[in-house]
C-alpha positions as CSV (number, residue, x, y, z in Angstrom):
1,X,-50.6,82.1,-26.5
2,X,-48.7,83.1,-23.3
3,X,-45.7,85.1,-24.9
4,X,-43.9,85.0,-21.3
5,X,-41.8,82.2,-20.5
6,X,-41.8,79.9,-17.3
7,X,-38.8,78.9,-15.4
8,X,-38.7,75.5,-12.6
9,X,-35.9,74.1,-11.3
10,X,-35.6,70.3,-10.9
11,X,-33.7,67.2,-10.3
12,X,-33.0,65.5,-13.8
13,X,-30.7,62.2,-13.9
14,X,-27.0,63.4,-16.2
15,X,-28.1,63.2,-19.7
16,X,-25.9,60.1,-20.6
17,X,-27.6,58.4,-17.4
18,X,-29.5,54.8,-17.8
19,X,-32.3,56.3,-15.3
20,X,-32.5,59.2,-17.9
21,X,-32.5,57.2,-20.7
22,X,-35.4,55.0,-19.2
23,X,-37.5,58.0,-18.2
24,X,-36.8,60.0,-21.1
25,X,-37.6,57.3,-23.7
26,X,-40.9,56.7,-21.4
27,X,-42.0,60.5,-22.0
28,X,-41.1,59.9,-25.7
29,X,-39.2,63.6,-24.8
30,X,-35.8,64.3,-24.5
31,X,-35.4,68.0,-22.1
32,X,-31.8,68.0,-23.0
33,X,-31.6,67.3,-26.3
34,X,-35.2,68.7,-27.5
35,X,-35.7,65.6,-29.5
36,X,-38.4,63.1,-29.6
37,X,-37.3,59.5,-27.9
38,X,-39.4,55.9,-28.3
39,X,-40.1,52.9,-25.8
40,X,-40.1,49.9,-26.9
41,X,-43.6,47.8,-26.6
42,X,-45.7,50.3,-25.7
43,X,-49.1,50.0,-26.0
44,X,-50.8,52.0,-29.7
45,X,-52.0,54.8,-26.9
46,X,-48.9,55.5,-25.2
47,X,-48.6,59.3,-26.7
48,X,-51.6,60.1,-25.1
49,X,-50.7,58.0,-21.7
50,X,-47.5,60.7,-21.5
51,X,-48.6,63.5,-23.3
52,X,-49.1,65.8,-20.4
53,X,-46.1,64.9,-18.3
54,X,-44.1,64.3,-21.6
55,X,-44.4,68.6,-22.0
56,X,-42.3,68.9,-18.3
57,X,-39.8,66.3,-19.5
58,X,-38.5,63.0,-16.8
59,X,-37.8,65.8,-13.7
60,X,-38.6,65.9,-9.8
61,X,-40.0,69.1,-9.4
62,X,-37.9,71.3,-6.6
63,X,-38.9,74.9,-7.1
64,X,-42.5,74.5,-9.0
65,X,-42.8,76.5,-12.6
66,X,-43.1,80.2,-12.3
67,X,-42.7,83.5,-14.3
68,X,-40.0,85.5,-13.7
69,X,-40.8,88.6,-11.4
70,X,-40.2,92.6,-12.3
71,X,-35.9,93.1,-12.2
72,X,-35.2,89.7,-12.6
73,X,-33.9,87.8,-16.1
74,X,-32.8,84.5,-17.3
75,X,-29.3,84.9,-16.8
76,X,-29.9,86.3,-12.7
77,X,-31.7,83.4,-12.2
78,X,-29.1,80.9,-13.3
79,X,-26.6,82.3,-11.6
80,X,-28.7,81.9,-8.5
81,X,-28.9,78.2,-9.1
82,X,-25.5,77.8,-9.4
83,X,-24.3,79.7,-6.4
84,X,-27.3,77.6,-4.5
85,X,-26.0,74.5,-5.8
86,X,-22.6,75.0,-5.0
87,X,-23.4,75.1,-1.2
88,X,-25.5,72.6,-0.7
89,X,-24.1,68.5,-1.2
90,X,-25.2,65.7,-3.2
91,X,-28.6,63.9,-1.6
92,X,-28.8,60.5,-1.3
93,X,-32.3,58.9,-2.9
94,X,-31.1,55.2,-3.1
95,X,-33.1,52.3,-4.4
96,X,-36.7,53.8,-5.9
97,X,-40.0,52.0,-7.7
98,X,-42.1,52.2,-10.6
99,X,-45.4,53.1,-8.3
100,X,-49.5,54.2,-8.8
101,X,-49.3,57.8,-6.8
102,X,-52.9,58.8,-6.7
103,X,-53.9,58.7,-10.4
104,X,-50.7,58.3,-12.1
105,X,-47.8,56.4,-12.4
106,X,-44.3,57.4,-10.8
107,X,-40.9,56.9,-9.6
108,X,-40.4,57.0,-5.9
109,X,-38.0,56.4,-3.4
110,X,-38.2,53.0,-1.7
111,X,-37.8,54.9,1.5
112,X,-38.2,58.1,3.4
113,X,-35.2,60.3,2.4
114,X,-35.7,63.6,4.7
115,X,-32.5,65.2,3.1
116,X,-34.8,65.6,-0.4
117,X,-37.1,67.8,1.6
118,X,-34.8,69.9,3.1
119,X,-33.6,70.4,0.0
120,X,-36.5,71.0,-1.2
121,X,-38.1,73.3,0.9
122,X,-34.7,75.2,0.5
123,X,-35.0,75.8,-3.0
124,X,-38.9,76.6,-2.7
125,X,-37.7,79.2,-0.2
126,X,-34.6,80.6,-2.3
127,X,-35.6,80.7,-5.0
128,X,-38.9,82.3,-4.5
129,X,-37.8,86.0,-5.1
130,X,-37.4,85.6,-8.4
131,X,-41.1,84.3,-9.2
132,X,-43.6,86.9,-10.0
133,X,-47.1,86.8,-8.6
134,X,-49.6,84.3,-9.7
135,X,-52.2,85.4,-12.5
136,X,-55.8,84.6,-11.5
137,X,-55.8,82.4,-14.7
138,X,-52.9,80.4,-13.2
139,X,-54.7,80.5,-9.5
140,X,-57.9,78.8,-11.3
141,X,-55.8,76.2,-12.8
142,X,-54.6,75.5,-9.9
143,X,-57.2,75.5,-7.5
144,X,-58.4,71.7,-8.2
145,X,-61.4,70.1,-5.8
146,X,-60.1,68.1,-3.1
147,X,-57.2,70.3,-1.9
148,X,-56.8,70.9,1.7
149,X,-56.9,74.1,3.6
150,X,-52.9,73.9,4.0
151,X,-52.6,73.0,-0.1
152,X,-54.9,75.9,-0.5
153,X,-52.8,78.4,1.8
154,X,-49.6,77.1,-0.1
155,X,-51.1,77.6,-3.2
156,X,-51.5,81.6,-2.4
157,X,-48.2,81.6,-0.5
158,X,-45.9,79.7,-3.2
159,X,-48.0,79.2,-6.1
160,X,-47.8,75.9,-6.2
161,X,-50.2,73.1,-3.5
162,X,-48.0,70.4,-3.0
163,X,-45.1,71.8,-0.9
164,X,-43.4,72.1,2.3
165,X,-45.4,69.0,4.1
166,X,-47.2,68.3,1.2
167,X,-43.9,67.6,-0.8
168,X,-43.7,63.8,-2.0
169,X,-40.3,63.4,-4.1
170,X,-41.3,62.0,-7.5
171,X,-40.1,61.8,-10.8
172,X,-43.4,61.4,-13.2
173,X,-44.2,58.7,-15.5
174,X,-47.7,58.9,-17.1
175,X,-51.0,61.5,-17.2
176,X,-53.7,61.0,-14.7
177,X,-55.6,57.6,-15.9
178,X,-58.6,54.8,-15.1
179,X,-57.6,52.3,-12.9
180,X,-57.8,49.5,-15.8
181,X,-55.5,51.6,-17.5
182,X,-52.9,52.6,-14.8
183,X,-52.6,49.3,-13.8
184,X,-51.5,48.4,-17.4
185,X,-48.9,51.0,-17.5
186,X,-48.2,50.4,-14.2
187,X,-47.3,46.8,-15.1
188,X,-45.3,47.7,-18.3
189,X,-43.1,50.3,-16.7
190,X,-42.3,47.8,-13.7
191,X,-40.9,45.5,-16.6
192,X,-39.6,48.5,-18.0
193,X,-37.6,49.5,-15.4
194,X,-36.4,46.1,-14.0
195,X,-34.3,46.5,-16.8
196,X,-32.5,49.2,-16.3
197,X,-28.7,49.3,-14.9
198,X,-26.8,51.1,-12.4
199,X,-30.4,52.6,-10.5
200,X,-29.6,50.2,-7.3
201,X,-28.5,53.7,-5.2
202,X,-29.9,57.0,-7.2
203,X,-28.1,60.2,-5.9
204,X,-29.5,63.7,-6.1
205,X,-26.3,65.1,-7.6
206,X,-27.2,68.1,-10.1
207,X,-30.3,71.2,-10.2
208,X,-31.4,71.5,-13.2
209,X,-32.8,75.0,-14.7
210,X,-35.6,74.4,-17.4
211,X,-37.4,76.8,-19.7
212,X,-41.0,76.8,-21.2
213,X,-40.5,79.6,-24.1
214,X,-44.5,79.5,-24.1
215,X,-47.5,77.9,-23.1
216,X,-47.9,74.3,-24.5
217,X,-44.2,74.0,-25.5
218,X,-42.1,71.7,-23.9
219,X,-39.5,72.7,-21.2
220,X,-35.8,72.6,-22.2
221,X,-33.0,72.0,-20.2
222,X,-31.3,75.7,-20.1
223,X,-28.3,75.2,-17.2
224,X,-27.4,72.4,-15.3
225,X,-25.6,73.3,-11.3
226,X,-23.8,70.0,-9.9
227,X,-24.1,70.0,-6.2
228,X,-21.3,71.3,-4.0
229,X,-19.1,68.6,-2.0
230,X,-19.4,70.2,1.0
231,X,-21.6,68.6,4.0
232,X,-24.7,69.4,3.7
233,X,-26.4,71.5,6.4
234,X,-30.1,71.3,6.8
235,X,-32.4,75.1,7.1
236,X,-34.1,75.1,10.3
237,X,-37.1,77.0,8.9
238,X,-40.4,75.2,8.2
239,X,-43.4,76.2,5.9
C-alpha cells in the first residue's frame, strides 16, 4: 500500500450547501465530514454504481491528484491555495444538469462558462511546482486506449490527460457503466436532482484542498480557500 499521500485541489459546494448535500448523499461519502451518507430510492447496486468516484468525494477536479514533490509539505501547499484563492474572484457556473458524459453520469454546466477554464488552467499551472514526477506505475494507469496525441502529451507534461483544451468542468456522479444501466441512473439522479433547492445559479466560490492519506482511502477535505472579491483577470498563457 502507497505510504505517500496524494493532494488535488477542487471545487466542492460549502458543506451546509443543498448541491452538496445532493452529491454527497449520491456518493454515499461525505469529504468533509469523513462519514458515510445515504440516498433515498436507490437501486440494491448503488454502492457499486459510486464506489469508484465515491473514494474522490462530490468535487470538480481543478489541479488533478498528485504527490507532493522534494521541499514541498502539506502546510506550503495550503498556503499556496490560499494566497491563489485570495487573487482570483468568484466564477459564475449558473444553471447545470444531471448528464451521461461518455460512460458515466455527471453534473454539468447548462452552458459554456469560459471563466471555469481559465481558472482552471491557472491552478493546473500554479500549482504544478508542488507536484512531484509521475511514477511509471501511475503513467500506466493512466495511459488508457483511445487517448489522443494531445491527451497523451498532457499526460507526460501535467500528469494528468484531460486538461488545458481537453478540460470539461464536471462534478461526478457514478463509475463508468453499460448503457442499460447509465440510463437508469441517469434517470434516477434527474429526479434526484429536480429536487434539489437553491441550484438555479451555482457559483464557483471556494478551492478546496483534499488529502488521500494512502492508496484506496478516501480523500478528505483538509483546507478550504474562498475566492477573493476582486475582479477577476484572465492568464493569457495557453497549454
Amino acid at each position: 500500500m502507497n505510504a505517500m499521500p496524494r493532494y488535488a485541489i477542487y471545487f466542492v459546494p460549502a458543506a451546509e450547501s443543498s448541491l452538496y448535500r445532493f452529491g454527497a448523499a449520491v456518493l454515499g461519502y461525505d469529504a468533509y465530514s469523513g462519514e458515510p451518507r445515504h440516498i433515498e430510492g436507490a437501486s440494491d447496486d448503488w454502492n457499486d454504481i459510486t464506489q469508484g468516484p465515491g473514494v474522490y468525494g462530490f468535487h470538480a477536479t481543478l489541479k488533478p491528484p498528485f504527490v507532493l514533490a522534494d521541499g514541498y509539505d502539506e502546510a506550503s501547499l495550503a498556503a499556496a491555495v490560499g494566497g491563489f484563492a485570495a487573487g482570483h474572484g468568484t466564477v459564475t457556473i449558473g444553471e447545470m444538469r444531471v448528464s451521461e458524459l461518455g460512460s458515466f453520469v455527471a453534473l454539468v454546466p447548462q452552458s459554456a462558462q469560459p471563466g471555469l477554464h481559465v481558472l482552471a488552467e491557472a491552478c493546473l499551472r500554479d500549482f504544478d511546482r508542488f507536484r512531484a514526477p509521475m511514477s511509471e506505475q501511475e503513467r500506466q494507469r493512466r495511459l488508457t486506449p483511445g487517448l489522443s496525441d494531445r491527451q497523451i502529451f498532457n499526460l507526460a507534461r501535467w500528469g494528468y490527460p484531460f486538461v488545458c483544451e481537453d478540460f470539461r468542468f464536471h462534478m461526478t456522479l457514478t463509475g463508468a457503466l453499460p448503457l442499460p444501466k447509465r440510463s437508469r441512473a441517469l434517470r434516477f439522479l434527474c429526479e434526484k436532482y429536480e429536487q434539489v433547492l437553491d441550484v438555479a445559479s451555482v457559483k464557483l466560490d471556494q478551492l478546496v484542498l483534499v488529502r488521500q492519506a494512502e492508496t484506496a482511502t478516501p480523500f478528505r477535505v483538509i483546507a478550504v480557500a474562498p475566492l477573493g472579491r476582486s475582479p477577476y483577470r484572465p492568464f493569457a498563457a495557453s497549454c
